[in-house]
N, CA, C and O atoms as a Tripos MOL2 file, in Angstrom:
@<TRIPOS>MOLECULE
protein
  300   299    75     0     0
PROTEIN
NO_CHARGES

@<TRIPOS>ATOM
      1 N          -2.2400  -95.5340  -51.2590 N.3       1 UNK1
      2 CA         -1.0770  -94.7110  -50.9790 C.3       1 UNK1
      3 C           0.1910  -95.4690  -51.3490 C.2       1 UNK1
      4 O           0.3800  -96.6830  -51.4400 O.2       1 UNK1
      5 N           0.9270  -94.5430  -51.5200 N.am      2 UNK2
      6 CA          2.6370  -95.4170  -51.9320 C.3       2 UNK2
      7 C           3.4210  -95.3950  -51.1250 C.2       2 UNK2
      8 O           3.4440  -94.2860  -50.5910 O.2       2 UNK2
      9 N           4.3260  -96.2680  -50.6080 N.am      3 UNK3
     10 CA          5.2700  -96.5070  -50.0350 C.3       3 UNK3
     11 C           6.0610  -94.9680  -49.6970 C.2       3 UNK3
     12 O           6.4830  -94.6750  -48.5780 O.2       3 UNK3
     13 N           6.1480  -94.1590  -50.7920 N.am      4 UNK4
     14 CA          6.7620  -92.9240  -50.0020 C.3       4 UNK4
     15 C           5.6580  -91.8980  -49.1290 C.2       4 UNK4
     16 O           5.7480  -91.0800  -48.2140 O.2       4 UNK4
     17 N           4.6760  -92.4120  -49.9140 N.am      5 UNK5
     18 CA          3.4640  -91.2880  -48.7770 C.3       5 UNK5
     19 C           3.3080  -91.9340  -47.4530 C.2       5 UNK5
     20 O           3.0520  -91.4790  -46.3390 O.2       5 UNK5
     21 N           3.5160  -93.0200  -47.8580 N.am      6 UNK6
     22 CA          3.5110  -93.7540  -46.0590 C.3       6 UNK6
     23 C           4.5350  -93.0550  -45.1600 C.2       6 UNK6
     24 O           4.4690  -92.5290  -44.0490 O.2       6 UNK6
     25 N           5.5740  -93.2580  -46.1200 N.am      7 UNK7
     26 CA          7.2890  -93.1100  -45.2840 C.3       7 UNK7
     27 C           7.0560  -91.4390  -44.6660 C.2       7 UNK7
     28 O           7.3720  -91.2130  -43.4980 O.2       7 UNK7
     29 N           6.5450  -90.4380  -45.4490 N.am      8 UNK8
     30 CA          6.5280  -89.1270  -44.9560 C.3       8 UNK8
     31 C           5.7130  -88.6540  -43.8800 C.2       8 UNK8
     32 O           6.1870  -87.9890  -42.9590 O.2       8 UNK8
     33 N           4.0630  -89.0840  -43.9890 N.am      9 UNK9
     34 CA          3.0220  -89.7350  -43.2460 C.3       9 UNK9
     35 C           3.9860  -89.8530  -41.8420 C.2       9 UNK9
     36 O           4.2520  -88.9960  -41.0000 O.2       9 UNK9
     37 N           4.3470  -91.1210  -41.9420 N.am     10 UNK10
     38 CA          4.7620  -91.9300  -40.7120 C.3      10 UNK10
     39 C           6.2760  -90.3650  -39.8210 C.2      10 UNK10
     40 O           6.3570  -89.9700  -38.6580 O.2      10 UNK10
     41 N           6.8900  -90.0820  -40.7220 N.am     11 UNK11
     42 CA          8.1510  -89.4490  -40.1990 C.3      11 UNK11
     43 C           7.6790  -87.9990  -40.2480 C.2      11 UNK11
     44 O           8.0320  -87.2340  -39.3500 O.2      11 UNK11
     45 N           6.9820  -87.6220  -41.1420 N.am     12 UNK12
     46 CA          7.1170  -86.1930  -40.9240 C.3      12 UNK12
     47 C           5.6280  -85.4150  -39.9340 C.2      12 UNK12
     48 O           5.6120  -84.5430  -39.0650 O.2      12 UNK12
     49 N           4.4570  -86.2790  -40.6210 N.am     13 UNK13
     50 CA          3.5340  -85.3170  -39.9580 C.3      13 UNK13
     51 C           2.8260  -85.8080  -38.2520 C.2      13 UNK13
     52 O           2.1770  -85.2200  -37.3870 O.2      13 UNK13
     53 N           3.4680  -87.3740  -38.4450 N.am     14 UNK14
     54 CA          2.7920  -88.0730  -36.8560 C.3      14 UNK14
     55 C           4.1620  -87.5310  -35.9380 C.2      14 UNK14
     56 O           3.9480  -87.4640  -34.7270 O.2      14 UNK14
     57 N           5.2860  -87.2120  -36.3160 N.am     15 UNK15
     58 CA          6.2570  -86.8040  -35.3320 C.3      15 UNK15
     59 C           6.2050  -85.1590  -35.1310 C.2      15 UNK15
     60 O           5.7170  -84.3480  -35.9180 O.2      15 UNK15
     61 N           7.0160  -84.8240  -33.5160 N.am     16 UNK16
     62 CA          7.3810  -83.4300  -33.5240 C.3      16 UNK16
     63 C           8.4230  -83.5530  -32.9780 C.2      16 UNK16
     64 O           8.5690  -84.5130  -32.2210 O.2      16 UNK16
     65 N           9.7130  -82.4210  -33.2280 N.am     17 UNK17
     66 CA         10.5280  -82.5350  -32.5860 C.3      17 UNK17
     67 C          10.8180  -81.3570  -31.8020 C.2      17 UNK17
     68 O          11.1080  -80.3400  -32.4320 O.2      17 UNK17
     69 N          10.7820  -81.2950  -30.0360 N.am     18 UNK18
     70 CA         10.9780  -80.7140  -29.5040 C.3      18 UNK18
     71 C          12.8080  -80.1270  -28.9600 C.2      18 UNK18
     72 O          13.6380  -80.8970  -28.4770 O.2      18 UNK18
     73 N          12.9900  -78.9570  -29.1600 N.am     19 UNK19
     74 CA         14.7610  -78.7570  -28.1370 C.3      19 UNK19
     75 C          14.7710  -78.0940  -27.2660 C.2      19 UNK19
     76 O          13.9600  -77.1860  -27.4470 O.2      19 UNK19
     77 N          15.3680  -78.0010  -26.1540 N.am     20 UNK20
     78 CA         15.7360  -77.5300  -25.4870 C.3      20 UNK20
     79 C          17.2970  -77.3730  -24.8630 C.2      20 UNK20
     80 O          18.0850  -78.3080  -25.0080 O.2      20 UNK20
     81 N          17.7260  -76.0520  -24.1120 N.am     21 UNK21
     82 CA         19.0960  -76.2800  -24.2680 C.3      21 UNK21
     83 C          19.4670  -74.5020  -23.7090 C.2      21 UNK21
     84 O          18.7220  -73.5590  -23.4410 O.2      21 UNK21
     85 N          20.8640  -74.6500  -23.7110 N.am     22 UNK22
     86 CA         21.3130  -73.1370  -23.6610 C.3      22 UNK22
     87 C          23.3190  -73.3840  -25.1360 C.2      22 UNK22
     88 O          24.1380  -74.2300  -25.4930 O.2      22 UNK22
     89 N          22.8890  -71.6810  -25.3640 N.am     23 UNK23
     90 CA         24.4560  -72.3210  -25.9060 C.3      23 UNK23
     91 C          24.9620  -70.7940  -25.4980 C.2      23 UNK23
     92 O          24.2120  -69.8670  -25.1900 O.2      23 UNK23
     93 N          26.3810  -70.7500  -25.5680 N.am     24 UNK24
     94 CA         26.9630  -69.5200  -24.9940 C.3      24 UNK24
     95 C          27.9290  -69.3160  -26.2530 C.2      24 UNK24
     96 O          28.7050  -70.1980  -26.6190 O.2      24 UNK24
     97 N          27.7880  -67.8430  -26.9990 N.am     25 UNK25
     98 CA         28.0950  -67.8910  -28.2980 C.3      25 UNK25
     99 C          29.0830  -66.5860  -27.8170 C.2      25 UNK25
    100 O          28.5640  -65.5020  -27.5520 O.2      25 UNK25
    101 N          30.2360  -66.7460  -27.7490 N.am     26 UNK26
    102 CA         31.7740  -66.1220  -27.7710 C.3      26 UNK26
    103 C          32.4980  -65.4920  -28.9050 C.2      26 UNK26
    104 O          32.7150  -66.1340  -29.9330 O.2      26 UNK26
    105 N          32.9480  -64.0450  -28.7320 N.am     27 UNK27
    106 CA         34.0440  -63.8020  -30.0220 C.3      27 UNK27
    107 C          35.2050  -63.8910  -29.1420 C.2      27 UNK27
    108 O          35.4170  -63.5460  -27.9800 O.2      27 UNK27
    109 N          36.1500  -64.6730  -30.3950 N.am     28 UNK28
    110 CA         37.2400  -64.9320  -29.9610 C.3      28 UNK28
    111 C          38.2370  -64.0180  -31.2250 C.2      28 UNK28
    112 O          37.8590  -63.0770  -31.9230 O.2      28 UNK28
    113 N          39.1470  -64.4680  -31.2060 N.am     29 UNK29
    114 CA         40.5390  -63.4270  -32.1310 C.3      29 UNK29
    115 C          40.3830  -64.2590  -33.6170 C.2      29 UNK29
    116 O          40.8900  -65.3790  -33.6660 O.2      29 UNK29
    117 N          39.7970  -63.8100  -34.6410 N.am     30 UNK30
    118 CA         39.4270  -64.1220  -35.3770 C.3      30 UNK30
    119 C          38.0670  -65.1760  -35.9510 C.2      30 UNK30
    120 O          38.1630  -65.9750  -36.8830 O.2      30 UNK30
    121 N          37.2120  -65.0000  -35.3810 N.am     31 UNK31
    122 CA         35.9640  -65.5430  -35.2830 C.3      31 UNK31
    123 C          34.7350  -65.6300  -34.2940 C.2      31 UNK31
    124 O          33.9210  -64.7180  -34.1520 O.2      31 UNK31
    125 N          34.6940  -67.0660  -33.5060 N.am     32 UNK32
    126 CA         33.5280  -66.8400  -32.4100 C.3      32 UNK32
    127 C          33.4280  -68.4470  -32.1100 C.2      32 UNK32
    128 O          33.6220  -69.2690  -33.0060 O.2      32 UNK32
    129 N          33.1070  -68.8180  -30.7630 N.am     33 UNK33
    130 CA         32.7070  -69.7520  -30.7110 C.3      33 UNK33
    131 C          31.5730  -70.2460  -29.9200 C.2      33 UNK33
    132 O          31.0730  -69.3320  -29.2640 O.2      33 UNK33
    133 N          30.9920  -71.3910  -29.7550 N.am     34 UNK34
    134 CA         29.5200  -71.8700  -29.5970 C.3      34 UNK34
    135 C          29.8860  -72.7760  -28.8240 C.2      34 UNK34
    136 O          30.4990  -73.7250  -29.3130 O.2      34 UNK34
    137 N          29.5850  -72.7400  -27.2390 N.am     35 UNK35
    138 CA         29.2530  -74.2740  -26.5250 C.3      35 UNK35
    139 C          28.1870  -74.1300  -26.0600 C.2      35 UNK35
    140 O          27.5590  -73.0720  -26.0840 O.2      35 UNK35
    141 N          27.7260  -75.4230  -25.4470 N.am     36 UNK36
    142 CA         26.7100  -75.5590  -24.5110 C.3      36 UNK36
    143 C          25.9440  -77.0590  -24.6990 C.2      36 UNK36
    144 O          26.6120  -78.0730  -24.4950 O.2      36 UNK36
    145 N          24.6550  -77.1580  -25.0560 N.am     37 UNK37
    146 CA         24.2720  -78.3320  -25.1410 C.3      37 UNK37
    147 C          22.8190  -78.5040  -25.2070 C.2      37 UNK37
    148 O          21.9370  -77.8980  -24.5980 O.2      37 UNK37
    149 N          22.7500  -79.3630  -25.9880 N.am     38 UNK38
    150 CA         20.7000  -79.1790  -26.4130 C.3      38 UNK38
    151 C          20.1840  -80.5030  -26.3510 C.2      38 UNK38
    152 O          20.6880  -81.5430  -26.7770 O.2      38 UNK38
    153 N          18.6410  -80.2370  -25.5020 N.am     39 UNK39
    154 CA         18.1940  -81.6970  -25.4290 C.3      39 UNK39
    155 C          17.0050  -81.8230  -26.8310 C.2      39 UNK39
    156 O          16.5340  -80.8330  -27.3910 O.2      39 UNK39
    157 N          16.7660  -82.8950  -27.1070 N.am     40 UNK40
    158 CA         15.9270  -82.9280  -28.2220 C.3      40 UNK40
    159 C          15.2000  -84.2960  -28.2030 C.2      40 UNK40
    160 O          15.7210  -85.4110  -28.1750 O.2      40 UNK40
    161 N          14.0280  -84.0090  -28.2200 N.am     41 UNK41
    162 CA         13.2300  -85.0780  -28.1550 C.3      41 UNK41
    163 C          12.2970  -85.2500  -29.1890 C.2      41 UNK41
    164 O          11.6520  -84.3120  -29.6570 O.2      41 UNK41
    165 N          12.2280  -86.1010  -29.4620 N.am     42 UNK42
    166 CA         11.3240  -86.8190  -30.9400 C.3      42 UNK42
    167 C           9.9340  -87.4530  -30.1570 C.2      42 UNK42
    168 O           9.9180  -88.2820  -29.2470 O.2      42 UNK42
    169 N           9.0000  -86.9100  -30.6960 N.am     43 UNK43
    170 CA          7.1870  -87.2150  -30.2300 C.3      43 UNK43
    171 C           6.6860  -87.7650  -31.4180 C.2      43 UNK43
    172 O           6.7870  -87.3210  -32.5620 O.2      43 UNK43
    173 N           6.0940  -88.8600  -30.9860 N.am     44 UNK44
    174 CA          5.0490  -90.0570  -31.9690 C.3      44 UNK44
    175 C           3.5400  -88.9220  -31.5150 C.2      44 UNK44
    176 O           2.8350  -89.3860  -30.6190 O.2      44 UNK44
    177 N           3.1580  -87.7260  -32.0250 N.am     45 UNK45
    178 CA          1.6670  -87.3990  -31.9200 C.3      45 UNK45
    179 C           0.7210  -87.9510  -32.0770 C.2      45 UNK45
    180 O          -0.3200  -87.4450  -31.6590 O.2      45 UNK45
    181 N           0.6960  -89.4340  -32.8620 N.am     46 UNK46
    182 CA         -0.3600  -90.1060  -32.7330 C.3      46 UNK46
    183 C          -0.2930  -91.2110  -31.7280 C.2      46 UNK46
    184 O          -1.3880  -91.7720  -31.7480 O.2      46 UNK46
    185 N           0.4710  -91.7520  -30.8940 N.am     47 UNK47
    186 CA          0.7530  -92.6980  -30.5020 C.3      47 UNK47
    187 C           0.6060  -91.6420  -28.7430 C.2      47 UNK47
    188 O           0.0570  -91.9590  -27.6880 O.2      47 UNK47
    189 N           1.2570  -90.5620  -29.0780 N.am     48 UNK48
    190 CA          1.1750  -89.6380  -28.0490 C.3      48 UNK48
    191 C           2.6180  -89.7310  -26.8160 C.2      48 UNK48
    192 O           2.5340  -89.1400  -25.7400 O.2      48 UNK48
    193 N           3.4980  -90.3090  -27.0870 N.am     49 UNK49
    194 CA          4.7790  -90.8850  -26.3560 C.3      49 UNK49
    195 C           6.1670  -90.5920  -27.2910 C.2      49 UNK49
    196 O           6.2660  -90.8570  -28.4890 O.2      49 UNK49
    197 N           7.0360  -90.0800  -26.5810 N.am     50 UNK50
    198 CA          8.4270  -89.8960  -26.8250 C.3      50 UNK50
    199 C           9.0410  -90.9150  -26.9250 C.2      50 UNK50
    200 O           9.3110  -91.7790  -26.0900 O.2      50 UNK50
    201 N           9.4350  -90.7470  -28.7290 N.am     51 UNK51
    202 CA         10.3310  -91.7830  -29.2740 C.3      51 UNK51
    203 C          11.6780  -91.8530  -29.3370 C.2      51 UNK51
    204 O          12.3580  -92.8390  -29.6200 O.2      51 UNK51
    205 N          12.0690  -90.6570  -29.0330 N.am     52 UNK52
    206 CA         13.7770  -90.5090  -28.5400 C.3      52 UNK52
    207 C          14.1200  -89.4310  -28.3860 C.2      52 UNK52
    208 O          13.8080  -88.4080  -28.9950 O.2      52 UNK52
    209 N          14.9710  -89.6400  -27.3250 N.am     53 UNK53
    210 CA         15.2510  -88.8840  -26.2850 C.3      53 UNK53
    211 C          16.9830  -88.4670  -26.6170 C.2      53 UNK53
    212 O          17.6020  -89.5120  -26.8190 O.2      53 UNK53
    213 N          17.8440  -87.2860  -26.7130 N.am     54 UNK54
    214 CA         19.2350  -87.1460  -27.3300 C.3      54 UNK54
    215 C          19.9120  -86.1050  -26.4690 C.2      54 UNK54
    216 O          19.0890  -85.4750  -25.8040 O.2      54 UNK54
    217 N          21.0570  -85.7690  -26.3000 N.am     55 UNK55
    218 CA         21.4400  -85.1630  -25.3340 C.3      55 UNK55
    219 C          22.8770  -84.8110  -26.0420 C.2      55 UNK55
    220 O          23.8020  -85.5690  -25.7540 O.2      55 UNK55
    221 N          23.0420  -84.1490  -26.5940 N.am     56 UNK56
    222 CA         23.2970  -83.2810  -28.1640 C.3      56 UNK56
    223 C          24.5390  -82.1900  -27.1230 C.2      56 UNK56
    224 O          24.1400  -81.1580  -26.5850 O.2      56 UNK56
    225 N          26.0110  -82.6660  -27.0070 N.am     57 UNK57
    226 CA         26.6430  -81.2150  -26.7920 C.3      57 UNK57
    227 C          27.5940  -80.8050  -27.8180 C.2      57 UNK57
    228 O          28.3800  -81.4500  -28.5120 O.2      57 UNK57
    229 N          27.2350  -79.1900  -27.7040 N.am     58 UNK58
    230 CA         28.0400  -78.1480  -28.4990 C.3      58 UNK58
    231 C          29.4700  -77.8730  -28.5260 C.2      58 UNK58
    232 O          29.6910  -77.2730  -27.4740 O.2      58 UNK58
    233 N          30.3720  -77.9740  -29.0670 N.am     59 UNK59
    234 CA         31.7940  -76.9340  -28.7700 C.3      59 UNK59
    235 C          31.9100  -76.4580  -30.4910 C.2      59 UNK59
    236 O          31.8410  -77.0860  -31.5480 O.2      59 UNK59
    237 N          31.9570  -76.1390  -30.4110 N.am     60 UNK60
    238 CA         32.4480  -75.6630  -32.0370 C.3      60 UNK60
    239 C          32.9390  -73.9420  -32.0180 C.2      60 UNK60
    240 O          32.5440  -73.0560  -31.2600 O.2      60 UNK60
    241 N          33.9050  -73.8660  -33.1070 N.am     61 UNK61
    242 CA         35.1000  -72.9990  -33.3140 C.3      61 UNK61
    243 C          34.4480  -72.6360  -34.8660 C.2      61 UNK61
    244 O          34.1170  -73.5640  -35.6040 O.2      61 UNK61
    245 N          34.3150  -71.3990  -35.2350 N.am     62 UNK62
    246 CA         33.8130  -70.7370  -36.4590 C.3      62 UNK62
    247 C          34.8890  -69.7710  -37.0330 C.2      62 UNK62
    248 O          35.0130  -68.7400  -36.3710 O.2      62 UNK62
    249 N          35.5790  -69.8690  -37.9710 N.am     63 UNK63
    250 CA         36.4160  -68.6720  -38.3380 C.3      63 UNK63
    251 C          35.9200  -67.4780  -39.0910 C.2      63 UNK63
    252 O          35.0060  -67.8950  -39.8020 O.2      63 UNK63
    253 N          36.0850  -66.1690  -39.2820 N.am     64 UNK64
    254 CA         35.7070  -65.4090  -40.6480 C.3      64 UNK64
    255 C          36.5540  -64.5240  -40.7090 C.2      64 UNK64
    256 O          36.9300  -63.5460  -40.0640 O.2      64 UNK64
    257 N          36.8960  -65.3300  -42.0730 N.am     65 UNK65
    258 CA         37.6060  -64.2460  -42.5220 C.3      65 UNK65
    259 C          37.8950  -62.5210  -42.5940 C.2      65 UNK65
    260 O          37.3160  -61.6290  -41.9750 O.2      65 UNK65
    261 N          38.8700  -62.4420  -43.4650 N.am     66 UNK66
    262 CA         39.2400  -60.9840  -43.3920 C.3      66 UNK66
    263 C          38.1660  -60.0610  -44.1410 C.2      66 UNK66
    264 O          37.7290  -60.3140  -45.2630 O.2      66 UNK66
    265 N          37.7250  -58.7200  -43.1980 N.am     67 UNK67
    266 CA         36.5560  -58.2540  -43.6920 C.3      67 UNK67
    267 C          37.4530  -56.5880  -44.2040 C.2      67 UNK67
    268 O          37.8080  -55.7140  -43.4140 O.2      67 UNK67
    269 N          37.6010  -56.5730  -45.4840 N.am     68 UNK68
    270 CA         37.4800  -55.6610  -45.9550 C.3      68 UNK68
    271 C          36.7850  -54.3380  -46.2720 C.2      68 UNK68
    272 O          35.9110  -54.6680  -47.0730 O.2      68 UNK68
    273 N          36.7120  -53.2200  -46.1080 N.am     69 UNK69
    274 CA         35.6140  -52.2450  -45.9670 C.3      69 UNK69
    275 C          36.1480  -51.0080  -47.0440 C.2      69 UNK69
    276 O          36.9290  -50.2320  -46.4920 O.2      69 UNK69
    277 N          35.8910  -50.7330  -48.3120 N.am     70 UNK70
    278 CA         36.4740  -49.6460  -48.9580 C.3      70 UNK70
    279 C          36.4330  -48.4180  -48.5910 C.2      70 UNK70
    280 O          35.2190  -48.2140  -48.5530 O.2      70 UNK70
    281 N          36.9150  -47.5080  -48.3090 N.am     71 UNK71
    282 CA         36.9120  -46.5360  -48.3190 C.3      71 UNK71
    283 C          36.8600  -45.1750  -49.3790 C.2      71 UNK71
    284 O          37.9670  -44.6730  -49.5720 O.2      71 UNK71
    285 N          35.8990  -44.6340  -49.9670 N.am     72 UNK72
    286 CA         35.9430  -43.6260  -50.9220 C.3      72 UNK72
    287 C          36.9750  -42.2820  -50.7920 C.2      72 UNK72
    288 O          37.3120  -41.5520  -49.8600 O.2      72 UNK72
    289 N          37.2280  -42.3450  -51.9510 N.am     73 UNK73
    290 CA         38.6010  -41.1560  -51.5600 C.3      73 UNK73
    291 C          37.7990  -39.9010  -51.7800 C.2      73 UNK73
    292 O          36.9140  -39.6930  -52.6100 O.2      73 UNK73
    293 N          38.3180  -39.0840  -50.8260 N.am     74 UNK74
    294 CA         37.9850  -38.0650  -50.6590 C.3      74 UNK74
    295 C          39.1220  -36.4560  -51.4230 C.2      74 UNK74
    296 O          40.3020  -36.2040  -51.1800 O.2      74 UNK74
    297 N          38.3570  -35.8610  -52.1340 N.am     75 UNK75
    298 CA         39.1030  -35.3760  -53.4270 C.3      75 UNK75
    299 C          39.9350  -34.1200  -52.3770 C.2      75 UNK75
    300 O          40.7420  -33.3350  -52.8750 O.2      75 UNK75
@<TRIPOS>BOND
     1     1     2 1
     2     2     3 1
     3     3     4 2
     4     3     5 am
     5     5     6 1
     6     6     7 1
     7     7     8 2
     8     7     9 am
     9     9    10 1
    10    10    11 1
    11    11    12 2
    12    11    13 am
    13    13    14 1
    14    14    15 1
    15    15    16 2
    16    15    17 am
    17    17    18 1
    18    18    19 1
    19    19    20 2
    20    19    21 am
    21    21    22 1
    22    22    23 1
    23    23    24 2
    24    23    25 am
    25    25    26 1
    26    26    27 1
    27    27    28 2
    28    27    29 am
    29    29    30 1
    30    30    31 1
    31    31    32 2
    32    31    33 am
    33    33    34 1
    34    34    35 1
    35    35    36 2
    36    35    37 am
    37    37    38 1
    38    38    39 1
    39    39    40 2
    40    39    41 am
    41    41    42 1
    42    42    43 1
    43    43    44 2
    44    43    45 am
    45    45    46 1
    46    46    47 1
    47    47    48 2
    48    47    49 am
    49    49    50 1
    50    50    51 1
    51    51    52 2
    52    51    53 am
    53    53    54 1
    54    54    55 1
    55    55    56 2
    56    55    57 am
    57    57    58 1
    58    58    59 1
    59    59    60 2
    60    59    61 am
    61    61    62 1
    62    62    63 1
    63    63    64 2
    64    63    65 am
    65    65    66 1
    66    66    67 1
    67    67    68 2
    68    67    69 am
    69    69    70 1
    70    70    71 1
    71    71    72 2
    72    71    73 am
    73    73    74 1
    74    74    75 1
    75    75    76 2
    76    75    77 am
    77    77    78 1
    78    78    79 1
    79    79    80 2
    80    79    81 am
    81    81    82 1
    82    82    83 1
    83    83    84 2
    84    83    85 am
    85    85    86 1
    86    86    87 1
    87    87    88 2
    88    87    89 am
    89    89    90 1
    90    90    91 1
    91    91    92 2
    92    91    93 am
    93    93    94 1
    94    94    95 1
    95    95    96 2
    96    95    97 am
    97    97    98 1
    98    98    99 1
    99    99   100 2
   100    99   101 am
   101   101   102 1
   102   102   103 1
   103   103   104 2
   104   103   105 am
   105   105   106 1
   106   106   107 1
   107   107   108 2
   108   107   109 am
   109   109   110 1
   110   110   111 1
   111   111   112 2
   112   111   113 am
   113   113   114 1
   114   114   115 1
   115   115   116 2
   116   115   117 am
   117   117   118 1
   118   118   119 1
   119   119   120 2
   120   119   121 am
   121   121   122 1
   122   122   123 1
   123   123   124 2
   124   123   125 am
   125   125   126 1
   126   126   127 1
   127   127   128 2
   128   127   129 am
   129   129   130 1
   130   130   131 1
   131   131   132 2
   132   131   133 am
   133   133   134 1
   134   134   135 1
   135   135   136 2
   136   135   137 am
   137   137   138 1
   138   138   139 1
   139   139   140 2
   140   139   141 am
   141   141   142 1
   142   142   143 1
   143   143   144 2
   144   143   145 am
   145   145   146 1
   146   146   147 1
   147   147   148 2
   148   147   149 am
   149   149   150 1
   150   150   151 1
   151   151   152 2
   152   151   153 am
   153   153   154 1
   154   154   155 1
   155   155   156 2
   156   155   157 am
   157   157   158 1
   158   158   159 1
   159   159   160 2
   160   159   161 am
   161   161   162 1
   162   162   163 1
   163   163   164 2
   164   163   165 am
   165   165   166 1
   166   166   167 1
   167   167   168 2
   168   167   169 am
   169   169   170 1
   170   170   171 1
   171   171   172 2
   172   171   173 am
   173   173   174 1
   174   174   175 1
   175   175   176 2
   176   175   177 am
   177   177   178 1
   178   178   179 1
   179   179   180 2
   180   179   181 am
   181   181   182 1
   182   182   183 1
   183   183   184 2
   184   183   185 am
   185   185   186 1
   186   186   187 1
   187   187   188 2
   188   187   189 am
   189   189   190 1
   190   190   191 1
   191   191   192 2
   192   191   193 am
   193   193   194 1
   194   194   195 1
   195   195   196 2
   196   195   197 am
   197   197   198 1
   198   198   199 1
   199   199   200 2
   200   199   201 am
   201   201   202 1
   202   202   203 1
   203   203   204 2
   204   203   205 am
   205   205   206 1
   206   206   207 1
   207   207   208 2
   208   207   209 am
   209   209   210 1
   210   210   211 1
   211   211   212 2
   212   211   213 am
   213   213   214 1
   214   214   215 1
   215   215   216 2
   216   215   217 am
   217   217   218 1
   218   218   219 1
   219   219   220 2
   220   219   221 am
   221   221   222 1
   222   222   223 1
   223   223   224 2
   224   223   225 am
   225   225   226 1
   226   226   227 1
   227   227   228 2
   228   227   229 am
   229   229   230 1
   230   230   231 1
   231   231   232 2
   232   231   233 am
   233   233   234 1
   234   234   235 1
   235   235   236 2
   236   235   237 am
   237   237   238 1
   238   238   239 1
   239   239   240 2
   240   239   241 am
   241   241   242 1
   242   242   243 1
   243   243   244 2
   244   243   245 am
   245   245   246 1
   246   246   247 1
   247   247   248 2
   248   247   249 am
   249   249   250 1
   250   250   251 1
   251   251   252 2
   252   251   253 am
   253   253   254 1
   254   254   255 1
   255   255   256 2
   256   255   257 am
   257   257   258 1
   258   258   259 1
   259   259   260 2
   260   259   261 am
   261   261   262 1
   262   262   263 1
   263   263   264 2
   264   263   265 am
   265   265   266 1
   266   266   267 1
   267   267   268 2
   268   267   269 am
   269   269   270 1
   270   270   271 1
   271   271   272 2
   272   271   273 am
   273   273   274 1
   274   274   275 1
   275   275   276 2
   276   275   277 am
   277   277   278 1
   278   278   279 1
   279   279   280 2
   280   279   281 am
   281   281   282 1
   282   282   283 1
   283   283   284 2
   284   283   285 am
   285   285   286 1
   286   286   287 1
   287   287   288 2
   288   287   289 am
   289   289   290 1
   290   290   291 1
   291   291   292 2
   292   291   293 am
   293   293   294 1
   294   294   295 1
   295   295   296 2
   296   295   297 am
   297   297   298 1
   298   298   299 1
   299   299   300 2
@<TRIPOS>SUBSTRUCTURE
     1 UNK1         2 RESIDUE 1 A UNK
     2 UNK2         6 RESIDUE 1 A UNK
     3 UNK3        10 RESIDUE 1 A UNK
     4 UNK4        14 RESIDUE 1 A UNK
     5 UNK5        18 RESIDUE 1 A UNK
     6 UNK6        22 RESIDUE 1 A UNK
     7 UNK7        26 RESIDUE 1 A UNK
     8 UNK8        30 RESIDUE 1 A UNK
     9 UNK9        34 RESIDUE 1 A UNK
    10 UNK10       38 RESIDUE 1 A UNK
    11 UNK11       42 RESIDUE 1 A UNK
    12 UNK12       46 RESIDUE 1 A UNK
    13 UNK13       50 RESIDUE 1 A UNK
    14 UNK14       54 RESIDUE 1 A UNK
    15 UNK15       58 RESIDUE 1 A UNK
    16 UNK16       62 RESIDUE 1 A UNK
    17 UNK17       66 RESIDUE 1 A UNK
    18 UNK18       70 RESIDUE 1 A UNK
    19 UNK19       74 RESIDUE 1 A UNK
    20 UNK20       78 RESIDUE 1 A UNK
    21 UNK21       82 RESIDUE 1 A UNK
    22 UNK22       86 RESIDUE 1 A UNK
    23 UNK23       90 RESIDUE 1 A UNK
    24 UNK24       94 RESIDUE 1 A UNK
    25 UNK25       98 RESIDUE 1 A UNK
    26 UNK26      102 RESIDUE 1 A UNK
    27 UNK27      106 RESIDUE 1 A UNK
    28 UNK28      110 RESIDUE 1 A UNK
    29 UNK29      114 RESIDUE 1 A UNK
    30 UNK30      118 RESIDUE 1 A UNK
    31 UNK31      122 RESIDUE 1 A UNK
    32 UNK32      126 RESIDUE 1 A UNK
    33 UNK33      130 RESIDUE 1 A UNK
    34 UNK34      134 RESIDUE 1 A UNK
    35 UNK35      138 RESIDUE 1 A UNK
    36 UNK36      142 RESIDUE 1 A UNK
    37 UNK37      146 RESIDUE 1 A UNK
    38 UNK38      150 RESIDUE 1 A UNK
    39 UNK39      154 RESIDUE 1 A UNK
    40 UNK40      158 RESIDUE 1 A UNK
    41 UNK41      162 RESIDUE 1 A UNK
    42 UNK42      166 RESIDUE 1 A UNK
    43 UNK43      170 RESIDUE 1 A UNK
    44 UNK44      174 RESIDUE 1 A UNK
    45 UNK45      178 RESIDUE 1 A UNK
    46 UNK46      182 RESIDUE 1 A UNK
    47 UNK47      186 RESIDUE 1 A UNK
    48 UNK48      190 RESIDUE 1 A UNK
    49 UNK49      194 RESIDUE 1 A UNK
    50 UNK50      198 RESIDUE 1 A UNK
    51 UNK51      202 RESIDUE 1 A UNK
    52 UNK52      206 RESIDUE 1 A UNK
    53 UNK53      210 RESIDUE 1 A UNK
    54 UNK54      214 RESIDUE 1 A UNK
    55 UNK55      218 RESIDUE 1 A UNK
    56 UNK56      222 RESIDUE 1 A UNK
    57 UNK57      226 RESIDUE 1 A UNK
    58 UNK58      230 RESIDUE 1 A UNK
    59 UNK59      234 RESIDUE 1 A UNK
    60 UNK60      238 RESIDUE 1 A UNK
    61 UNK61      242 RESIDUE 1 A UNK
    62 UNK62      246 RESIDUE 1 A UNK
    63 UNK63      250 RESIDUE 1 A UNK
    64 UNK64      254 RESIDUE 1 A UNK
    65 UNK65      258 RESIDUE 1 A UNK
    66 UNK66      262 RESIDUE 1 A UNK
    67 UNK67      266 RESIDUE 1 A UNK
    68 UNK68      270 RESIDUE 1 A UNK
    69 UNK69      274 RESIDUE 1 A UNK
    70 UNK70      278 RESIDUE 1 A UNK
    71 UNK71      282 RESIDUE 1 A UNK
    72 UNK72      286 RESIDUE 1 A UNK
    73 UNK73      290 RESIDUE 1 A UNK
    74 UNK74      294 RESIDUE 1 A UNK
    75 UNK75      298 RESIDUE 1 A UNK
């Protein structure tokens, strides 16, 4: 095996990553926003033990733009 089949091996298929969390998703006057907070934990499946543990919080502000809608004229 090569050094990158190891590296993927090792990170992608012996790990899982679990989240948990709540977020509270708001419209505000021109967009919407997102708080709250998510836990996330990283699992060694072969080893069988949690390799890290993160505690991840949300605030974020989203804008969108101006939504245009045509209207067909009516003869």
């Amino acid at each position: 095996m090569s050094i990158v089949d190891d590296l993927i091996e090792n990170l992608v298929e012996r790990n899982a990553i679990r989240l948990n969390g709540t977020l509270q998703i708001k419209l505000v006057d021109g967009g919407f926003t997102i708080k709250g907070t998510l836990l996330s934990t990283l699992r060694d499946q072969k080893k069988g033990k949690d390799v890290l543990n993160v505690n991840i919080p949300i605030d974020a502000r989203l804008k969108v733009g101006d939504i245009v809608v045509p209207v067909p004229q009516i003869p």
